[in-house]
NUDO-83890 format. One record per residue (C-alpha): residue number from 1; residue in three letters; x, y, z. Coordinates in steps of 0.02 Angstrom, whole numbers. Example, Ala and Ser with C-alpha at 12.3 -4.5 7.8 and 13.67 -1.06 7.14 Angstrom:
# residues 2
seq 1 type ALA px 615 py -225 pz 390
seq 2 type SER px 684 py -53 pz 357
# end
This chain:
# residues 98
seq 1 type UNK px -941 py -1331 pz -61
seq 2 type UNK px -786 py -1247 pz -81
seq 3 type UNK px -715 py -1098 pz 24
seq 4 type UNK px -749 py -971 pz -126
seq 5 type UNK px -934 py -1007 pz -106
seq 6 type UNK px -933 py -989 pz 67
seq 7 type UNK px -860 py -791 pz 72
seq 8 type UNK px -956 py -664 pz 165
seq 9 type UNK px -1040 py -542 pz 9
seq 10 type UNK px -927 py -398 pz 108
seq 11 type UNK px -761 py -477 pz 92
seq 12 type UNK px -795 py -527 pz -117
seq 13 type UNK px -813 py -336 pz -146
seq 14 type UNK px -701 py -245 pz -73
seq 15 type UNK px -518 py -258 pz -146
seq 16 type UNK px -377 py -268 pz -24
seq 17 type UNK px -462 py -353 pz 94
seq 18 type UNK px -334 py -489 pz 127
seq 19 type UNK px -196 py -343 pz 153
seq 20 type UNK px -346 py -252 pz 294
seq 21 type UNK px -342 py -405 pz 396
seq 22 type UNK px -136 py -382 pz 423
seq 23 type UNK px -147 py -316 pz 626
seq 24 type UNK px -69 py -131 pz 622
seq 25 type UNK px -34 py -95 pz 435
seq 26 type UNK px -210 py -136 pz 370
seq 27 type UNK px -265 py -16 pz 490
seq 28 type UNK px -164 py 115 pz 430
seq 29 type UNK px -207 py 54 pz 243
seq 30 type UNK px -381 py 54 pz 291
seq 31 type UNK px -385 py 222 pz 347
seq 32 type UNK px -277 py 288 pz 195
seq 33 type UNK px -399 py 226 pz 83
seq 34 type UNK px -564 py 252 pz 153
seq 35 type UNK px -529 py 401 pz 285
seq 36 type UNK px -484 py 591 pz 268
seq 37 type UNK px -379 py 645 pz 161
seq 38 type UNK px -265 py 694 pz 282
seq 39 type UNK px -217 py 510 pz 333
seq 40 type UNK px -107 py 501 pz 205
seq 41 type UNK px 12 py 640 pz 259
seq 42 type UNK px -11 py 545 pz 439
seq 43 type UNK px 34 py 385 pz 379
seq 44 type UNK px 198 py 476 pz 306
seq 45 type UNK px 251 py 558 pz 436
seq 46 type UNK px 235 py 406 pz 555
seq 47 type UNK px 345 py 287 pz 407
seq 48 type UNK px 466 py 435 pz 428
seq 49 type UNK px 496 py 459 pz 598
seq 50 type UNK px 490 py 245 pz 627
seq 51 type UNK px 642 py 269 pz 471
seq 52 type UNK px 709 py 412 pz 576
seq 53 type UNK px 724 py 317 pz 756
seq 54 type UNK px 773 py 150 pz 658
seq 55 type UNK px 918 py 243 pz 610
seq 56 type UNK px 965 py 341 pz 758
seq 57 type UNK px 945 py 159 pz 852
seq 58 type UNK px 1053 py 46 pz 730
seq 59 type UNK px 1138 py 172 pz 630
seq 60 type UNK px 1189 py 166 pz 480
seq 61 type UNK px 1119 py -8 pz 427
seq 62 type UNK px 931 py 66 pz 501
seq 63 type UNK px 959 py 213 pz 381
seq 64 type UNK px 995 py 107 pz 219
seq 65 type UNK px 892 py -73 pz 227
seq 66 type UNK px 725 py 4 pz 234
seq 67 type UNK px 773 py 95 pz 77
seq 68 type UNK px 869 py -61 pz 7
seq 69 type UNK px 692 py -131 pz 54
seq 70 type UNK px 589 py -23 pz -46
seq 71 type UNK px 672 py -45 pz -228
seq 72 type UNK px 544 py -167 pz -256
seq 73 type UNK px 392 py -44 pz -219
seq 74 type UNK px 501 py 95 pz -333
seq 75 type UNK px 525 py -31 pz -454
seq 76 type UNK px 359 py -77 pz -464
seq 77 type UNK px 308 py 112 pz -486
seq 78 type UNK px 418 py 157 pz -634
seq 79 type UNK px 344 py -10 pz -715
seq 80 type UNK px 152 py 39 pz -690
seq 81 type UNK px 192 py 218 pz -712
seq 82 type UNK px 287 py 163 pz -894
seq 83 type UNK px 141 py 43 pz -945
seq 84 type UNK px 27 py 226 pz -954
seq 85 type UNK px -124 py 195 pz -888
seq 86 type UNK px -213 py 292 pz -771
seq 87 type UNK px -296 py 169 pz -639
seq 88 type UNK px -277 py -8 pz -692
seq 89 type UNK px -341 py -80 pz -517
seq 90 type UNK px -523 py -25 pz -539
seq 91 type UNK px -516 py -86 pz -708
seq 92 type UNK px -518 py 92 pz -792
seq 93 type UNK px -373 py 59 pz -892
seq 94 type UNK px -439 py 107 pz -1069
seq 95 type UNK px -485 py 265 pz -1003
seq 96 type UNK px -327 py 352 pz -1037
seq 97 type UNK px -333 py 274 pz -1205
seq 98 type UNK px -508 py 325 pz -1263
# end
């Protein structure tokens, strides 16, 4: 027995759950994605001011190496926006296409 077989039924089915068991940001993930809608605009503003008193506490380098650190995530973006599917993590991606 292997430990595929041995996963509770909850943790096969939900998606993410690896990134929900990281201590603070699954939290906030968690809530994002299964909360109220306004979450989201919380989880901004809290990324914003944490950007915001990174760079009024190191300066300059706090105000440019979280954004040097999220060309990956933009990156990523332009690539899944380009590729012109609508949702292609739940597996609806023909749906744009039908």
């Amino acid at each position: 027995m292997d430990i595929s077989t041995n996963t509770p039924p909850l943790a096969s089915s939900r998606r993410g759950v690896f990134f929900y068991k990281i201590p603070l940001l699954g939290w906030i993930a968690r809530d994002v994605a299964h909360g109220d809608e306004s979450n989201l605009y919380f989880a901004l503003i809290a990324f914003m001011s944490l950007w915001g008193i990174a760079a009024l506490t190191f300066g300059l380098p706090g105000l440019y190496l979280p954004a040097l650190g999220l060309v990956p995530v933009c990156f990523f973006m332009l690539i899944w926006i380009s590729l012109g599917r609508i949702d292609p993590v739940d597996g609806d991606a023909g749906a744009a296409q039908e």
